[in-house]
N, CA, C and O of each residue as an XYZ file, in Angstrom:
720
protein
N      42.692     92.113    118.950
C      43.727     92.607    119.843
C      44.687     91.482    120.234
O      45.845     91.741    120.561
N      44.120     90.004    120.194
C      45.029     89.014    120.523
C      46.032     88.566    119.678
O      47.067     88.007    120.042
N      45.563     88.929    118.073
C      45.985     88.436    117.466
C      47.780     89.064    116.937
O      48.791     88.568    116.440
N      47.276     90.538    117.469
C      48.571     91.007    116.523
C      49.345     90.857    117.805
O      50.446     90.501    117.387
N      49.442     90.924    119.328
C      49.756     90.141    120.260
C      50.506     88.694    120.244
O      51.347     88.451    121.110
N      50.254     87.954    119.465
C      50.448     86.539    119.057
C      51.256     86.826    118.119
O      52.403     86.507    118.431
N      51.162     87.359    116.945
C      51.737     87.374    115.979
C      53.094     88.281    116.721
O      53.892     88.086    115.804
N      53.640     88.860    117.419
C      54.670     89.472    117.878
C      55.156     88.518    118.934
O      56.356     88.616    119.191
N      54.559     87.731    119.512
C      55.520     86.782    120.504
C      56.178     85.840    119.523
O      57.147     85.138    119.811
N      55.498     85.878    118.175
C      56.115     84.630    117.188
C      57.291     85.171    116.938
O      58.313     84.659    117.393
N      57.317     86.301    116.167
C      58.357     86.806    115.446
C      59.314     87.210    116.390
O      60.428     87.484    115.946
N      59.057     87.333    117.968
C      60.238     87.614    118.880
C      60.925     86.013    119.262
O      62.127     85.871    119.485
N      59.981     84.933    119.287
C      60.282     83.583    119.221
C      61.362     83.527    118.039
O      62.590     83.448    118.069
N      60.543     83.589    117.106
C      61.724     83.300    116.002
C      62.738     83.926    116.113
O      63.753     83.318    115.772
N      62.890     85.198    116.561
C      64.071     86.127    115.922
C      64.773     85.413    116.974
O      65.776     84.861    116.522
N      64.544     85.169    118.625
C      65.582     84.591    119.477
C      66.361     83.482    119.208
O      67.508     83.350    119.635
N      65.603     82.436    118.305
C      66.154     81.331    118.049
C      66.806     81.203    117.355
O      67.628     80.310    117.558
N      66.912     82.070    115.935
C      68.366     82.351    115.068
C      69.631     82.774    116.084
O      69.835     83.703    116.866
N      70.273     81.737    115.701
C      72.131     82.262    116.485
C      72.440     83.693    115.877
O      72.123     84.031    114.737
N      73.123     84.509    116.826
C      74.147     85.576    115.898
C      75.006     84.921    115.209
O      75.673     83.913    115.444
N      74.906     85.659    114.268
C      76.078     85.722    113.074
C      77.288     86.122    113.860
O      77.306     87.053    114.665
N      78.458     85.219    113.513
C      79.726     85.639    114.419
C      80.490     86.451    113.553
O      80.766     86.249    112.370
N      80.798     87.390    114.285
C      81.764     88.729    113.581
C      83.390     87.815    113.120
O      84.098     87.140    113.868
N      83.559     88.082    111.841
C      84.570     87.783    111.566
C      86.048     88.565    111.647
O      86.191     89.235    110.625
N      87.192     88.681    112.557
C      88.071     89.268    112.931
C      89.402     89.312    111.722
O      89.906     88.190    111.680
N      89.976     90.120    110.914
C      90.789     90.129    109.985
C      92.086     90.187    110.206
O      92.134     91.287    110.757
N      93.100     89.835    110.182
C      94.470     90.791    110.500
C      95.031     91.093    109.313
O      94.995     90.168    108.500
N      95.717     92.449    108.828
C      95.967     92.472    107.550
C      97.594     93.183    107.794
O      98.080     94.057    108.512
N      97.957     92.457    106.987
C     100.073     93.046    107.171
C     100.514     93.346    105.960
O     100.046     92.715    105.013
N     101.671     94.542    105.689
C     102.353     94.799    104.866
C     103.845     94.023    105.916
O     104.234     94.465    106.997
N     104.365     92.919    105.238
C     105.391     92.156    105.510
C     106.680     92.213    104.262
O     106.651     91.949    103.060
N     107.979     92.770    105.341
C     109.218     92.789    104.001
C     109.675     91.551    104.668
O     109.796     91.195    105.840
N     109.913     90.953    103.361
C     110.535     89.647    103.335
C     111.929     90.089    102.986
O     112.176     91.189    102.492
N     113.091     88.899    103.355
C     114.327     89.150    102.970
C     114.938     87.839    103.370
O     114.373     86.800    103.711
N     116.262     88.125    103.250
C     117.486     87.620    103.776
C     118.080     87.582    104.375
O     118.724     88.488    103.846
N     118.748     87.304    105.342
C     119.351     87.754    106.685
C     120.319     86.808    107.034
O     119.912     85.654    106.898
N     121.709     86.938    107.525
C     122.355     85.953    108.248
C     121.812     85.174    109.368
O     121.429     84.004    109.392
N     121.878     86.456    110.697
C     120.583     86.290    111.706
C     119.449     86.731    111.662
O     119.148     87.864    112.038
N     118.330     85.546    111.003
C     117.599     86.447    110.734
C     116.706     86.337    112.672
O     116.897     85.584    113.626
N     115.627     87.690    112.395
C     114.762     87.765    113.752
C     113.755     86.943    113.874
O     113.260     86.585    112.805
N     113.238     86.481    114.941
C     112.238     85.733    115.148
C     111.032     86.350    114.440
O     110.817     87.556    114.557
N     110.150     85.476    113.627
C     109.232     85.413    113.244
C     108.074     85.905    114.063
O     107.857     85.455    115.188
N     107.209     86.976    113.410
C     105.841     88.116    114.128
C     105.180     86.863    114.680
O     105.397     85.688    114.387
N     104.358     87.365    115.511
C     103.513     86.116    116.017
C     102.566     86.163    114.529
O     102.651     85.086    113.938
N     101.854     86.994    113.951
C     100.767     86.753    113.305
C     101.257     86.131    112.029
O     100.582     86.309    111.015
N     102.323     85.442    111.973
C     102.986     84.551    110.850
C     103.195     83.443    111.287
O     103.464     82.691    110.351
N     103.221     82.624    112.843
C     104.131     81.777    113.540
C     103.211     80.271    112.387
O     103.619     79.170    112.014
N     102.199     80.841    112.230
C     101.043     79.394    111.992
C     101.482     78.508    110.331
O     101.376     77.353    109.920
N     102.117     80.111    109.641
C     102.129     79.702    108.382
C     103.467     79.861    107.961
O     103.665     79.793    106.748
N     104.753     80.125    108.970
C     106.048     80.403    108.382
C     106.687     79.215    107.540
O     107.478     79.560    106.662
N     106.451     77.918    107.694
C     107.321     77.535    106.671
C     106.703     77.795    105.511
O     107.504     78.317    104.736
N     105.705     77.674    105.076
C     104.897     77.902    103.867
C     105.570     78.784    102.917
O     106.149     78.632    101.842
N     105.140     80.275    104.100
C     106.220     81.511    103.600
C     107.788     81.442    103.108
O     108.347     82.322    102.453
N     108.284     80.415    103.486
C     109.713     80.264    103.374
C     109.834     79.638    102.517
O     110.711     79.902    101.694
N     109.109     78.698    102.385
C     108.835     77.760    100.899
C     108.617     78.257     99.653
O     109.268     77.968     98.649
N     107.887     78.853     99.707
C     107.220     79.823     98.931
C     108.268     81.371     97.990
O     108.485     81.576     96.796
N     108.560     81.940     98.921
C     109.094     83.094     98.433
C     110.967     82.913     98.811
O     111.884     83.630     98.411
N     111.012     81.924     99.534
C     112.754     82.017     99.683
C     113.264     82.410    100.471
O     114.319     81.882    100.823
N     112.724     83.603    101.169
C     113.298     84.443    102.457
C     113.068     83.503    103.799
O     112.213     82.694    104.159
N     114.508     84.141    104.440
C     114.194     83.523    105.888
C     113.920     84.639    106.854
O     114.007     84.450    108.067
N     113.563     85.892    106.294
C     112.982     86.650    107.618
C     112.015     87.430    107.063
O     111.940     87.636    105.852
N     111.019     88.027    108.154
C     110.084     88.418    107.445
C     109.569     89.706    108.656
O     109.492     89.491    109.866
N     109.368     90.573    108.219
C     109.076     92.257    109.534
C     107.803     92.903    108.824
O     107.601     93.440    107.735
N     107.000     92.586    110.003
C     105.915     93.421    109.810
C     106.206     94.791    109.659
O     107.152     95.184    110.341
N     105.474     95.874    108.730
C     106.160     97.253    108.735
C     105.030     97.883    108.616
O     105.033     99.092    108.386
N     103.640     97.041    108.777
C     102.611     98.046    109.177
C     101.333     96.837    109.257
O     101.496     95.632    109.063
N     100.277     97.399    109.534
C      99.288     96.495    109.914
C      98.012     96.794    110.769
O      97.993     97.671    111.632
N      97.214     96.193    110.536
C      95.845     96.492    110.783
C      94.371     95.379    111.294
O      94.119     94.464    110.509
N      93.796     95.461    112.117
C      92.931     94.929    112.804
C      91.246     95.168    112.329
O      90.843     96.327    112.429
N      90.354     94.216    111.868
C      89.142     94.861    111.450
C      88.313     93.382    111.661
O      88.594     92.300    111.147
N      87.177     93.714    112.606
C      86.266     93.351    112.609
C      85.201     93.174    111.658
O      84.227     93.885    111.907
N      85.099     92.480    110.698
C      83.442     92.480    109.538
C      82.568     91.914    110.459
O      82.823     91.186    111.418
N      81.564     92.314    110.073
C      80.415     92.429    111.241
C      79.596     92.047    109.936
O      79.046     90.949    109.854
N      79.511     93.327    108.553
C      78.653     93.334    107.439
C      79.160     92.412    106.225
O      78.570     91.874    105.288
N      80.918     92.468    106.762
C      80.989     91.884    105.064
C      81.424     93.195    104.019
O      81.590     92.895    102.837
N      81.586     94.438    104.366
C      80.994     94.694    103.629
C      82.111     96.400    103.936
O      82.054     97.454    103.302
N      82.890     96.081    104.969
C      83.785     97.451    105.548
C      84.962     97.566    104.839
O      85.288     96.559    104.210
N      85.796     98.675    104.766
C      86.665     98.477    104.601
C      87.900     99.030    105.695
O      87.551     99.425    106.807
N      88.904     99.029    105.424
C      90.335     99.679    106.181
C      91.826     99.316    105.386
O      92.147     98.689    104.376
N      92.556    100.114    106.492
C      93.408    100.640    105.818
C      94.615    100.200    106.786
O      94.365    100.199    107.991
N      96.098     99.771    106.297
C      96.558     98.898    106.990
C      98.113     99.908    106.402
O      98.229    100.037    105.183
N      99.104    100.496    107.242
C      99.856    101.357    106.567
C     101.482    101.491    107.130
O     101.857    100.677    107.973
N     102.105    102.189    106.801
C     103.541    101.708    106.996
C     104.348    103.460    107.113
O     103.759    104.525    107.303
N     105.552    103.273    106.958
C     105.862    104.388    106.352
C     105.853    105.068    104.991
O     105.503    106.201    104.661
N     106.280    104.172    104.386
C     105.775    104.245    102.819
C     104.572    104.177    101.671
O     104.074    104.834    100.758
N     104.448    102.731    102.473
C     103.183    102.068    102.228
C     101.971    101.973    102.513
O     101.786    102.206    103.708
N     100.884    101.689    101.850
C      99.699    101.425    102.748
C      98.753    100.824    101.401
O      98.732    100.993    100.182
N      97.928     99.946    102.523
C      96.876     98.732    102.016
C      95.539     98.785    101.988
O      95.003     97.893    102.646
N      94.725     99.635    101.370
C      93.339     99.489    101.221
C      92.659     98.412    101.179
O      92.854     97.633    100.245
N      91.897     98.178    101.979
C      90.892     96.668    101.830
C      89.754     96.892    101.554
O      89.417     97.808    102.303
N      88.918     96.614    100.918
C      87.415     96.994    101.042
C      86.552     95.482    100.468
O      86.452     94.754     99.481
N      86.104     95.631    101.732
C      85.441     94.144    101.797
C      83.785     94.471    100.838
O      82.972     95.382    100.992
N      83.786     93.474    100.010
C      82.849     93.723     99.078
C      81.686     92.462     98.946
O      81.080     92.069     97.949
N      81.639     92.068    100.145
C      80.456     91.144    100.715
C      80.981     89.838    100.553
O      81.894     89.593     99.764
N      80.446     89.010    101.258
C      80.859     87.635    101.750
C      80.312     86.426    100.849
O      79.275     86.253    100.210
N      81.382     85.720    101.063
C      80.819     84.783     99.581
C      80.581     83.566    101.129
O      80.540     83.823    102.333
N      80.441     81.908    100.185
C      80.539     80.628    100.821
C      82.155     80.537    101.473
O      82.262     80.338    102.683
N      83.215     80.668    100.749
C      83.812     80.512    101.324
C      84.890     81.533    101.784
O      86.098     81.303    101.850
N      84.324     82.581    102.061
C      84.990     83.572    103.059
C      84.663     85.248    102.143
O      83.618     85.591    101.591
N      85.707     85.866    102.240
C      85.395     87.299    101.610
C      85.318     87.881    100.073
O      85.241     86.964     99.255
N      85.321     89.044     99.564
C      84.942     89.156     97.859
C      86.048     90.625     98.615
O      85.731     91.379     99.535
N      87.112     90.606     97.958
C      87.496     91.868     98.563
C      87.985     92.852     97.326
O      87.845     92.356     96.208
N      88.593     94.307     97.393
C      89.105     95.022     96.263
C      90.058     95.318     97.103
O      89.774     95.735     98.225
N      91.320     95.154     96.707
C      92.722     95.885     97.346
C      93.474     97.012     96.668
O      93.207     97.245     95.489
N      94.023     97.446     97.046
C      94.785     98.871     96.710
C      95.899     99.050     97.209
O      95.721     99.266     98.408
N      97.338     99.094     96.870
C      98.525     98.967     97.389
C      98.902    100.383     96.779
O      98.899    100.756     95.606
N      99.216    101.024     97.904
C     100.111    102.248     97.390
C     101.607    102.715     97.930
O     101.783    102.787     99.146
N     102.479    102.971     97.185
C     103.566    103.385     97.542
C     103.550    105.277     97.835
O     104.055    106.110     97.082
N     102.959    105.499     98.885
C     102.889    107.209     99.410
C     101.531    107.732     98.779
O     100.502    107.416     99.377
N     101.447    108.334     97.880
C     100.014    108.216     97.001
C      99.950    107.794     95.507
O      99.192    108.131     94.597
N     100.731    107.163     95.550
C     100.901    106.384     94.071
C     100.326    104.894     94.087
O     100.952    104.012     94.676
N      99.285    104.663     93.519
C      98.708    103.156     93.208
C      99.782    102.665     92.799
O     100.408    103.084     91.825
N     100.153    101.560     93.632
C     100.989    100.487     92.756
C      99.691     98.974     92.117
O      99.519     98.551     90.974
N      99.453     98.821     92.593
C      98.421     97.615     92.655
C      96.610     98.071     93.074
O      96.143     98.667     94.044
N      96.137     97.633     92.179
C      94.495     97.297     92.433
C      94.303     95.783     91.764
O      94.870     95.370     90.752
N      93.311     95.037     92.636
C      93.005     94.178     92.490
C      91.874     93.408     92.956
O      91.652     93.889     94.067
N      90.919     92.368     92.723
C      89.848     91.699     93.375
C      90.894     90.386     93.675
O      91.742     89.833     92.975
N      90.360     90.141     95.204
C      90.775     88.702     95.561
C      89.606     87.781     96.640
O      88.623     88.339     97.127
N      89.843     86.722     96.813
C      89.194     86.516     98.526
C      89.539     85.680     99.151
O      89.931     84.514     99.110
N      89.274     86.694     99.950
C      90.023     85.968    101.396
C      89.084     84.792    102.335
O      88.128     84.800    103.111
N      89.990     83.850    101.738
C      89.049     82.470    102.412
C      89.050     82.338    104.012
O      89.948     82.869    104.667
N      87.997     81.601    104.629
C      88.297     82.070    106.143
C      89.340     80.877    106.909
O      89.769     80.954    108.060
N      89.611     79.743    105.893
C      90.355     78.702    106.324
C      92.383     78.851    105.838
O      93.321     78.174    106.258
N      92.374     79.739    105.073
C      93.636     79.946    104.988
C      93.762     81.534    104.625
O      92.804     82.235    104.296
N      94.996     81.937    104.733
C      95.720     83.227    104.937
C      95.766     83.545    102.841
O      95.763     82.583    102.073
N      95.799     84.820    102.404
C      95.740     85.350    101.326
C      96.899     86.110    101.737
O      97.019     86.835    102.725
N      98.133     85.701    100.396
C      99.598     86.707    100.715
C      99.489     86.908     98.732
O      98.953     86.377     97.760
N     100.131     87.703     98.979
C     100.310     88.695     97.834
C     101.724     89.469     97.598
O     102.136     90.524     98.078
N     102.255     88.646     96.771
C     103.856     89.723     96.313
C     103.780     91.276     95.779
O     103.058     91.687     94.871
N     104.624     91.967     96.502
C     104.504     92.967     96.482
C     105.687     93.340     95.590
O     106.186     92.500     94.841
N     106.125     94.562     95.664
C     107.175     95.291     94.636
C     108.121     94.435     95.392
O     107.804     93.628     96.266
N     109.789     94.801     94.792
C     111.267     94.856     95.959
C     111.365     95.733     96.120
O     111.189     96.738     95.430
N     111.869     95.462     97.694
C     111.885     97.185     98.673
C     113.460     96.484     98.693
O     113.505     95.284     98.962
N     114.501     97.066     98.468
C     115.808     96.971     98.878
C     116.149     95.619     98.666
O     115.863     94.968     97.661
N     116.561     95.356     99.317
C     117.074     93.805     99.143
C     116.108     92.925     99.756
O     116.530     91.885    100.260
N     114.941     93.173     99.786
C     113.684     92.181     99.620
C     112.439     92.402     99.278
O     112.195     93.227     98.397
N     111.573     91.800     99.827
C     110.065     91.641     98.831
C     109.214     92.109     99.636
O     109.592     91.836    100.775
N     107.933     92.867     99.650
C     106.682     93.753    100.268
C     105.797     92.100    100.135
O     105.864     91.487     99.069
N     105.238     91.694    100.978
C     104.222     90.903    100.487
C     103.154     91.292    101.511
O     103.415     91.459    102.703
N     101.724     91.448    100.885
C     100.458     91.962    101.321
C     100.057     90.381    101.994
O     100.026     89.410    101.238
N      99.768     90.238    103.427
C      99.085     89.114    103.742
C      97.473     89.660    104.672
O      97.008     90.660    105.219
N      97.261     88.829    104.494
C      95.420     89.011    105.052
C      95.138     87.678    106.091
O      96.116     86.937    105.987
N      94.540     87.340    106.670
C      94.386     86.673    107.498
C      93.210     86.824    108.340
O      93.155     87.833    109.043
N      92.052     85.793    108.390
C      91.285     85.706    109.329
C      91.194     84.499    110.558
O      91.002     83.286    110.641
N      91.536     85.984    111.682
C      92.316     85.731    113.004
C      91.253     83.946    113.256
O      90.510     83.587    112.343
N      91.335     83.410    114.063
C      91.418     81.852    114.796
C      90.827     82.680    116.103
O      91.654     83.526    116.445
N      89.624     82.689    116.946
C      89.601     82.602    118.458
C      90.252     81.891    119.190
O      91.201     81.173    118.875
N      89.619     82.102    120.576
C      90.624     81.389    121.771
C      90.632     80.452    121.870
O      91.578     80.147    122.596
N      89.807     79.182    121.388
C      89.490     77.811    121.224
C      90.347     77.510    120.269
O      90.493     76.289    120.218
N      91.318     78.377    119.074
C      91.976     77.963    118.086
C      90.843     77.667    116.554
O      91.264     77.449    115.418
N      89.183     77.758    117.026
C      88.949     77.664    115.502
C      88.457     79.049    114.830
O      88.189     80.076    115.454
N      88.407     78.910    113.748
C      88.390     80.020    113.259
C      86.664     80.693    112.941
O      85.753     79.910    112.671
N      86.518     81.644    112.994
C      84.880     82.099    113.143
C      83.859     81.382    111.650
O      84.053     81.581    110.451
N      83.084     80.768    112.137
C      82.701     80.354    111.035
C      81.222     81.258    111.028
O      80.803     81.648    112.118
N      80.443     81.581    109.767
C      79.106     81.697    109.412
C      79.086     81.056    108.156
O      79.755     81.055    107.122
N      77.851     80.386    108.720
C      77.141     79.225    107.679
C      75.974     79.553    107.265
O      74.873     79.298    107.752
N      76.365     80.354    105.988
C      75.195     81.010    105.270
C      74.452     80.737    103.899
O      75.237     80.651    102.955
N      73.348     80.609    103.635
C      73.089     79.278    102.619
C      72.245     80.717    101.641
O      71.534     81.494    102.278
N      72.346     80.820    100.832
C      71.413     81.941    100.084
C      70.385     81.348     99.772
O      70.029     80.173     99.675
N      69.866     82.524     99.598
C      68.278     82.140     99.474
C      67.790     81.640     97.706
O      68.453     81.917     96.706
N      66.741     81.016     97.722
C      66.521     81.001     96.222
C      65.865     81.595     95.515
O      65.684     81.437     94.307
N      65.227     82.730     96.586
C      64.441     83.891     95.987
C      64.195     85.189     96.293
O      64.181     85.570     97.463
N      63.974     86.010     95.247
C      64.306     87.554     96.626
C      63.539     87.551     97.535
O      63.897     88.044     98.605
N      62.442     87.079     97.409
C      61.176     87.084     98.793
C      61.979     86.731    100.012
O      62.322     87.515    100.897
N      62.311     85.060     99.919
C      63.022     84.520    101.002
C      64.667     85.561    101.309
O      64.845     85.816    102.500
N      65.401     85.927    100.651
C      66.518     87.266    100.354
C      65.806     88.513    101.438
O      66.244     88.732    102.568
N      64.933     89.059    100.973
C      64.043     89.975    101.824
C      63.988     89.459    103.516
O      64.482     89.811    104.587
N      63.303     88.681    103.134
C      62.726     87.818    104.719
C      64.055     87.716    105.415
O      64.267     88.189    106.531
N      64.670     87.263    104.905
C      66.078     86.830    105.670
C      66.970     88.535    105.815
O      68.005     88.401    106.468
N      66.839     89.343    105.550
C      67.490     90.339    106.207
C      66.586     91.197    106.620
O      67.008     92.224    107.151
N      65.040     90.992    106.476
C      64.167     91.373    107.640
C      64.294     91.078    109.184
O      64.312     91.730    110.227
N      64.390     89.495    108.713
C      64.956     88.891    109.954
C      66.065     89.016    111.096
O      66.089     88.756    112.299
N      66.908     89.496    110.233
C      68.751     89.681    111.228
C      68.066     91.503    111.323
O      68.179     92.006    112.441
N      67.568     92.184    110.488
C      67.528     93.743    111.142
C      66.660     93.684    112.469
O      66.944     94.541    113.306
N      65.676     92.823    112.771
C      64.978     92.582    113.701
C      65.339     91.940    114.634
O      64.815     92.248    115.705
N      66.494     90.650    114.646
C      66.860     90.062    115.181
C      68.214     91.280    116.649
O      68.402     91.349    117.863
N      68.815     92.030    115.169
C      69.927     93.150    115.574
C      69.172     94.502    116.462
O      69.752     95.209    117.286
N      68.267     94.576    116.191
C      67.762     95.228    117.496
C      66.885     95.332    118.578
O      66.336     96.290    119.123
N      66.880     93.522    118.854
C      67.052     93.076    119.916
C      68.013     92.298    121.055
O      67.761     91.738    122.121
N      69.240     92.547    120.291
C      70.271     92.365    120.926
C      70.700     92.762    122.406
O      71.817     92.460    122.827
């Protein structure tokens, strides 16, 4: 009777002492790039990387025209990020070392324009040229948001070298997750 007693204060020991896994926060934009005399101030969720953007593609203005917010928790969700025209399928297809394994889907109304695998690293932003909309460019950007401290969510996850230890280790977080 003591024993299986013992053996459950361990495994509640252990499970407390693993940190949570920190939820990783996404922001995902359909952005028309262009040209502009005056152009408008730059979205906030671009302010970090605008010259890059400007470097890069040429335009000096850039309008969010749809966009989307997603928490990965699994790694493993997807969503949908949309416009008037447009819209951006994400489907997160599990987490690598250095950030996401994703499949995208760009459609113009219900017409696939684009499918593709990419990933989205958690230390820099993933942009993607899109068709020309009028006199400028659709570019798909992704972004994993920075907290209030300014760094960005890290999980430091080391795979296992065997399915046993693979097993154990998501024995562990399902046990760990409902004792939260």
């Amino acid at each position: 009777m003591l024993r299986p007693l013992l053996i459950a204060v361990v495994v509640m020991l252990a499970v407390s002492v693993v940190s949570a896994d920190a939820a990783h926060a996404v922001w995902s934009g359909l952005v028309i790039a262009e040209n502009v005399p005056q152009p408008a101030a730059i979205p906030p969720e671009l302010t970090k990387f605008e010259q890059t953007l400007k470097d890069l593609f040429g335009y000096n203005q850039f309008e969010v025209i749809g966009q989307s917010n997603k928490t990965l928790k699994t790694g493993e969700e997807d969503w949908l990020a949309t416009s008037k025209y447009f819209s951006l399928h994400c489907d997160a297809r599990g987490e690598n070392e250095g950030g996401y394994n994703l499949n995208l889907t760009l459609y113009k109304e219900k017409d696939a324009l684009l499918q593709t695998d990419a990933n989205l690293s958690r230390s820099s932003p993933l942009v993607i040229k899109g068709p020309q909309v009028g006199s400028g460019q659709l570019l798909l950007v992704l972004v994993v948001k920075e907290d209030d401290h300014g760094q960005t969510h890290r999980r430091h996850r080391v795979e296992p070298a065997n399915p046993i230890s693979a097993g154990f280790n998501r024995l562990r977080k399902a046990v760990h997750r409902l004792f939260r």
